[in-house]
VMD Tcl script that draws the C-alpha trace (Angstrom):
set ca {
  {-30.14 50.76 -39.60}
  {-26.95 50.13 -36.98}
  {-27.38 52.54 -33.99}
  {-24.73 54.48 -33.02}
  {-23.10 53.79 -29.35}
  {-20.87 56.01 -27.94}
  {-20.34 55.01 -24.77}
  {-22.53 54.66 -20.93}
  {-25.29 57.21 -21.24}
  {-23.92 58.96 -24.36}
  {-25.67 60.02 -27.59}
  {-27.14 56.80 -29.29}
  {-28.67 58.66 -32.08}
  {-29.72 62.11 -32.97}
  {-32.42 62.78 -35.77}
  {-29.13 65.65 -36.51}
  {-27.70 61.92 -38.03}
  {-31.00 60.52 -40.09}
  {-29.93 62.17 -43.96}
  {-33.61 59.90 -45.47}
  {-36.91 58.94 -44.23}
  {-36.82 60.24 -41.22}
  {-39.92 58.80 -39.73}
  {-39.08 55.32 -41.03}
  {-35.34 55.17 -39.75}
  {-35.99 56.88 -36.41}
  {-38.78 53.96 -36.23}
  {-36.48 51.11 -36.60}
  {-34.16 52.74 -33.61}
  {-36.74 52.70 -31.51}
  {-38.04 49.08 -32.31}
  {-34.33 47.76 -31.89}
  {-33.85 49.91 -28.29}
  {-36.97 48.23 -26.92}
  {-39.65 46.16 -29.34}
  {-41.05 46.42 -32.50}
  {-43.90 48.74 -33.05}
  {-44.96 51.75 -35.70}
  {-44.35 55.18 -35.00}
  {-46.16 58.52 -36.42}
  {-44.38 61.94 -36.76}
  {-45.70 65.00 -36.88}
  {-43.72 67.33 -39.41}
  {-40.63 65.08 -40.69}
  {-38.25 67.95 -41.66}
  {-38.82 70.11 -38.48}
  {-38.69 66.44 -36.30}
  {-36.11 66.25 -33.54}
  {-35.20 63.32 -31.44}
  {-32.19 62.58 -29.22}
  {-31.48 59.03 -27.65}
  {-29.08 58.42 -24.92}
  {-28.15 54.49 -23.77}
  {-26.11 53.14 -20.55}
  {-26.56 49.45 -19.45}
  {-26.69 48.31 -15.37}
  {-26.18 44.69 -15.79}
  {-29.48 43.29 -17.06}
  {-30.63 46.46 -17.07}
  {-30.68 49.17 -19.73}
  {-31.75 52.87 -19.18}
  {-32.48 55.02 -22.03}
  {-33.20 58.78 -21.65}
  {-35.84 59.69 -24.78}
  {-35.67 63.79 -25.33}
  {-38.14 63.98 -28.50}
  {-41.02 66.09 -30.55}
  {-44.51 64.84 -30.55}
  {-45.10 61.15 -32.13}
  {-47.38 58.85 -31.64}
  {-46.00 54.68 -30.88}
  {-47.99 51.96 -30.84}
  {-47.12 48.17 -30.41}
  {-49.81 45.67 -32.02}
  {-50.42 42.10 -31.44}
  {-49.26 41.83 -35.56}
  {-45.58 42.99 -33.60}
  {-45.98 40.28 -30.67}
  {-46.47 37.46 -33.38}
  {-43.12 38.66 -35.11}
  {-40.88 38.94 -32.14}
  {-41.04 37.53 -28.77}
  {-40.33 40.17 -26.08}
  {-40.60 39.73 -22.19}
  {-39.32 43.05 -21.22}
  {-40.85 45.52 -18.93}
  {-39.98 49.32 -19.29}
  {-40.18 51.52 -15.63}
  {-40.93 54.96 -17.41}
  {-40.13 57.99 -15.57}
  {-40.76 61.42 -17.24}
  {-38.90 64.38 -16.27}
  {-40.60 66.95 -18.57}
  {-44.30 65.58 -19.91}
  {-46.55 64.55 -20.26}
  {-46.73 61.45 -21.56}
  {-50.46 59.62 -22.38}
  {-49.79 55.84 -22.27}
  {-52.48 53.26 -22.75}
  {-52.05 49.81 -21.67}
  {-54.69 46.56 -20.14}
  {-57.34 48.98 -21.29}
  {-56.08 51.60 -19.09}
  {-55.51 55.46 -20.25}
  {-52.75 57.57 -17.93}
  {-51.65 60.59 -18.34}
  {-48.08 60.63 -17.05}
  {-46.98 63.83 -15.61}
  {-43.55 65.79 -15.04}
  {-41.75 63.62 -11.79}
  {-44.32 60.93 -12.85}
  {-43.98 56.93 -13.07}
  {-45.42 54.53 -14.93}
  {-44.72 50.96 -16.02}
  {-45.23 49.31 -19.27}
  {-45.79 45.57 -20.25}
  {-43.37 45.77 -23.57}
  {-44.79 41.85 -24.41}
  {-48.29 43.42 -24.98}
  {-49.81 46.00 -27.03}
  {-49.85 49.17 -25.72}
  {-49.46 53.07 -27.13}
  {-47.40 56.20 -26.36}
  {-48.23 59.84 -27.27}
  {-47.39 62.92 -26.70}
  {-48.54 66.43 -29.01}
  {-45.06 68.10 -27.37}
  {-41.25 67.34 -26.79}
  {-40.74 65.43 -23.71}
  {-38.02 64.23 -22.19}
  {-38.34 60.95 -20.48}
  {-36.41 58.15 -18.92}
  {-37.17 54.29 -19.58}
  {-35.45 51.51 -17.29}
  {-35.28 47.91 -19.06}
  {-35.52 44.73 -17.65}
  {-36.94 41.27 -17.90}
  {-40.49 40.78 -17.45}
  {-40.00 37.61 -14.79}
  {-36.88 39.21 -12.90}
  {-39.65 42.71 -12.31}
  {-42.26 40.07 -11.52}
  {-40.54 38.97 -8.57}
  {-41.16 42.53 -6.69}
  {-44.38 43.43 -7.57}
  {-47.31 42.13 -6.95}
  {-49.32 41.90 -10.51}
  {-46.98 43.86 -12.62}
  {-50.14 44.17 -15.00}
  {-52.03 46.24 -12.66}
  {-49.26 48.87 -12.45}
  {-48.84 49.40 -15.88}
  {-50.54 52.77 -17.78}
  {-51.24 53.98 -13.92}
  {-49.72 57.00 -13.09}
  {-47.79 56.76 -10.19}
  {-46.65 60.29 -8.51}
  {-43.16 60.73 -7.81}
  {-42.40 63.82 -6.00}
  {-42.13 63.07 -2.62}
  {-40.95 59.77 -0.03}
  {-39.82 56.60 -1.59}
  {-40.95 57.48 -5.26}
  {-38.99 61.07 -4.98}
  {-35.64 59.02 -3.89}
  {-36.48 57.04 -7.12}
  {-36.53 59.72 -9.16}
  {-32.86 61.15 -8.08}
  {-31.52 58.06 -8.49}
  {-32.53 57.43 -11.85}
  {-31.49 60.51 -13.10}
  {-27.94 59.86 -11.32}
  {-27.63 56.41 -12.89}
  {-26.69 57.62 -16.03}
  {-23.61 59.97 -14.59}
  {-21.81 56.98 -12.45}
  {-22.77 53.77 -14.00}
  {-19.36 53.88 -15.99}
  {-17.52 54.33 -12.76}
  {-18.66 51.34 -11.14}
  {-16.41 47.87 -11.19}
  {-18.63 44.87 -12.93}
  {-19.44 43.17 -9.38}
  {-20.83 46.75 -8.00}
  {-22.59 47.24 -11.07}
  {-24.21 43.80 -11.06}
  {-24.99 44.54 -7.22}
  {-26.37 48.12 -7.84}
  {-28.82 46.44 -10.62}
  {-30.05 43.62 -8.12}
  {-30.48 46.33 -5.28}
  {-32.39 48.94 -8.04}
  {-34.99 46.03 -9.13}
  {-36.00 45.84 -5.38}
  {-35.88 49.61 -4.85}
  {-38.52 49.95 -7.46}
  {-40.58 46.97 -6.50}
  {-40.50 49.14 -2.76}
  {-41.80 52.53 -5.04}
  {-44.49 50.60 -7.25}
  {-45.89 48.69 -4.12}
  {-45.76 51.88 -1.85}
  {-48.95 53.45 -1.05}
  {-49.58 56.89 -1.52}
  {-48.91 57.80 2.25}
  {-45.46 56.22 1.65}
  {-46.05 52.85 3.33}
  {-45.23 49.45 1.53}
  {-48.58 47.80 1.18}
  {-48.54 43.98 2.58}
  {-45.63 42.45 3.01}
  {-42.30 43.32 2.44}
  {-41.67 43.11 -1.59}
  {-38.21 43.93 -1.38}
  {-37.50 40.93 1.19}
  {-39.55 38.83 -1.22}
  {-37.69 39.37 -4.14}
  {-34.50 38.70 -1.85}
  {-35.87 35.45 -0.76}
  {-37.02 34.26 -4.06}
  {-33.83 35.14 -5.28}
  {-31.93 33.32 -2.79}
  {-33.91 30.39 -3.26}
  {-33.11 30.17 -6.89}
  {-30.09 30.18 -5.74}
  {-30.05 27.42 -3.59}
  {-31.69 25.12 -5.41}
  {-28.68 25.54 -8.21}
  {-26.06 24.89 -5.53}
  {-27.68 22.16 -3.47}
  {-24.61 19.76 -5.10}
  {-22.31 21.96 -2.83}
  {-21.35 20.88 0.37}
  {-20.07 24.01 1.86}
  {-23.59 25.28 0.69}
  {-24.34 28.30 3.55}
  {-26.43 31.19 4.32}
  {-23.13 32.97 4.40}
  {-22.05 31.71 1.07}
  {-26.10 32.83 -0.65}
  {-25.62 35.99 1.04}
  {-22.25 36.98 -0.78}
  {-23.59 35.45 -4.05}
  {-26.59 38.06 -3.94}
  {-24.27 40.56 -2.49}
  {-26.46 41.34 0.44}
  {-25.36 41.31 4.26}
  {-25.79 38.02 6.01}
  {-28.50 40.08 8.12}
  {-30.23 41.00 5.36}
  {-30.57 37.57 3.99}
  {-31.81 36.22 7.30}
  {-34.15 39.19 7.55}
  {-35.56 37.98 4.29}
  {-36.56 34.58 5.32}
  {-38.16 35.63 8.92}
  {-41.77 35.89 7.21}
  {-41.50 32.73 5.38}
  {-41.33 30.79 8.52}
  {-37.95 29.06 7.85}
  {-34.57 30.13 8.38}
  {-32.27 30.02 5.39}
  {-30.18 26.82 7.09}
  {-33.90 25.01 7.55}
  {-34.76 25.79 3.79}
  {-31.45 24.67 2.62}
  {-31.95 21.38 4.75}
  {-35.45 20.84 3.05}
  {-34.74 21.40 -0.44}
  {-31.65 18.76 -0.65}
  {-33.84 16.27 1.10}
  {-36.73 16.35 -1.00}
  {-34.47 16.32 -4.03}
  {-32.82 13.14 -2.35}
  {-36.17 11.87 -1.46}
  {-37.46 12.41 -5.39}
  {-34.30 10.70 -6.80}
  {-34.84 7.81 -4.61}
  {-37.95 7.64 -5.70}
  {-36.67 7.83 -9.12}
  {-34.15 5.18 -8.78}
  {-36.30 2.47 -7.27}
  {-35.21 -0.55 -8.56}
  {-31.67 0.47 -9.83}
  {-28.33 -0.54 -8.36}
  {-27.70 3.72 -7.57}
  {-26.97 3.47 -4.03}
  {-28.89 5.70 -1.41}
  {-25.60 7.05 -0.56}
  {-24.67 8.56 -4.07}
  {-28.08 10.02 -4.41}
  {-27.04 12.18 -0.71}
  {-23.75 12.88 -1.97}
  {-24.88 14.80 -5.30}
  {-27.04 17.09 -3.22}
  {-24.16 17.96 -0.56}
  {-24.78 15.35 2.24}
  {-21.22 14.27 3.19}
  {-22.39 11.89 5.92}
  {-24.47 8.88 5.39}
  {-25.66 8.87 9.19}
  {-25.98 12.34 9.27}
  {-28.42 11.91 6.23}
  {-30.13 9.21 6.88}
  {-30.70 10.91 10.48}
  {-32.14 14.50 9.00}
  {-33.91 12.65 6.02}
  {-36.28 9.99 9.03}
  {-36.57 13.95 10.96}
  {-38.22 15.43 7.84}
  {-40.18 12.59 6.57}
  {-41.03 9.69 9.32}
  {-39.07 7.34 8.14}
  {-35.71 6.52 6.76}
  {-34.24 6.49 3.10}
  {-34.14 3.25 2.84}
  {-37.67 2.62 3.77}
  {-38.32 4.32 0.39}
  {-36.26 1.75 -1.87}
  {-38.01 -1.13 -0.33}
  {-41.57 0.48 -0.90}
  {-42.26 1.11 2.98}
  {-42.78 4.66 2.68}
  {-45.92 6.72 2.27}
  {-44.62 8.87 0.09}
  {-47.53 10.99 -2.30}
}
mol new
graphics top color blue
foreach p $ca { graphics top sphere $p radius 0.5 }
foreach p [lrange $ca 0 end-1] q [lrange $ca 1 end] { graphics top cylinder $p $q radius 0.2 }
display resetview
């Protein structure tokens, strides 16, 4: 059945539109919004359901205002489609039972919960609820939170601190998302993935546990980063830091607990890709300074200076055999 879009956060399909099996068609909406599963109904002529749909750059909120039904996603629905999505559920009037990992929550009004959408899990409710689910890729969510596996069917309160803020915001999201320019958008989604990392790694007393996860996800982000640019010379902390559209302080703040600023980490990474290609190469005519030109070394001496600094001896040490490289 083609689902009807109408625009950011407008009507993607009312039950008001299903004319035939209404259990069956409002089914294969729900399996093309997020992942195939089946779905029971209670009563199919009295039935209502109401979908709404805006997209964030990789991300896709939904807003779910629906009867009682009963989902469930089996492992006979992960062997037909391949889905690495995880869903941040918020419900605004519940609640919501979820089961997921062999875990049972009941979700409440205000209430968060994650679920893994590339494992089998179920979703019931006897009432209508009206609920909002935030869409994004499994790996991208992974990067924030610690075990995403162990947040998922947990209730997580969100009435007050950190979780509260999360809870505005989501339900704003769907008012101003059109309003925003592509770049800001693409921004705003980057800076809402960490924001909810910060809510499902915040204890209860409103402190992140461990570590920072939001300066985590910045620094694996900016790594990934990195490593796709090393080819550039002009490669800087100033340049990642506009790419991730973050303040240069931010960025720096990000690497502090790694124990290596973001020029030092730059510096490493093209000299242990130099270091593996000459290792590579051994034996070719590819000269050594080629191999430091393709990952943004515009000086030979400079090069061959920083690459004896790093490793104990010089590049060339390394065509001839003479290193102890492992």
């Amino acid at each position: 059945m083609p689902i009807l879009w109408e625009g950011d956060m407008n009507l993607v399909c009312s039950t008001r539109m299903l004319t035939s099996d209404k259990r069956v068609r409002w089914q294969e909406i729900i399996s093309e919004l997020y992942a195939p599963l089946e779905i029971d109904i209670g009563d199919p002529t009295s039935f209502v359901g109401e979908i709404s749909r805006t997209s964030l750059g990789p991300l896709e909120l939904t807003q779910s205002i629906v009867d009682g039904e009963f989902s469930r996603r089996t492992k006979r629905h992960l062997v037909s489609q391949n889905n690495n999505d995880c869903v941040v559920v918020l419900v605004k009037q519940g609640p919501l039972t979820v089961s997921q990992f062999g875990r049972e929550s009941d979700i409440g009004s205000g209430c968060y919960t994650i679920l893994d959408l590339s494992e089998p899990y179920t979703l019931k409710h006897r009432n209508r609820t009206d609920a909002y689910f935030l869409k994004m890729a499994k790996p991208i969510l992974g990067l924030r939170i610690r075990d995403v596996e162990m947040r998922c069917a947990v209730n997580r309160p969100g009435g007050t601190g950190v979780a509260a803020i999360g809870y505005d915001l989501i339900q704003s999201l769907g008012s101003h998302a059109a309003t925003t320019s592509e770049r800001v958008t693409m921004g705003l989604a980057e800076h809402m993935i960490d924001f909810f990392g910060i809510v499902f790694d915040t204890a209860g007393d409103g402190l992140v546990e461990g570590s920072s996860i939001a300066c985590n996800g910045i620094r694996r982000r900016a790594a990934r980063y990195i490593d796709r640019n090393l080819a550039d010379p002009e490669l800087s902390p100033e340049k990642v830091a506009d790419a991730l559209r973050i303040s240069l302080r931010y960025l720096h703040r990000a690497f502090e607990g790694s124990g290596m600023s973001v020029n030092r980490h730059i510096r490493t990474q093209r000299l242990t890709r130099c270091r593996d290609a000459l290792l590579r190469t051994t034996g070719t005519s590819q000269r050594i300074s080629e191999i430091s030109e393709r990952y943004g070394f515009r000086n030979a001496s400079h090069f061959s200076t920083c690459f004896k600094e790093e490793f104990g001896f010089p590049p060339s040490a390394v065509r001839l055999g003479r290193s102890t490289v492992g």
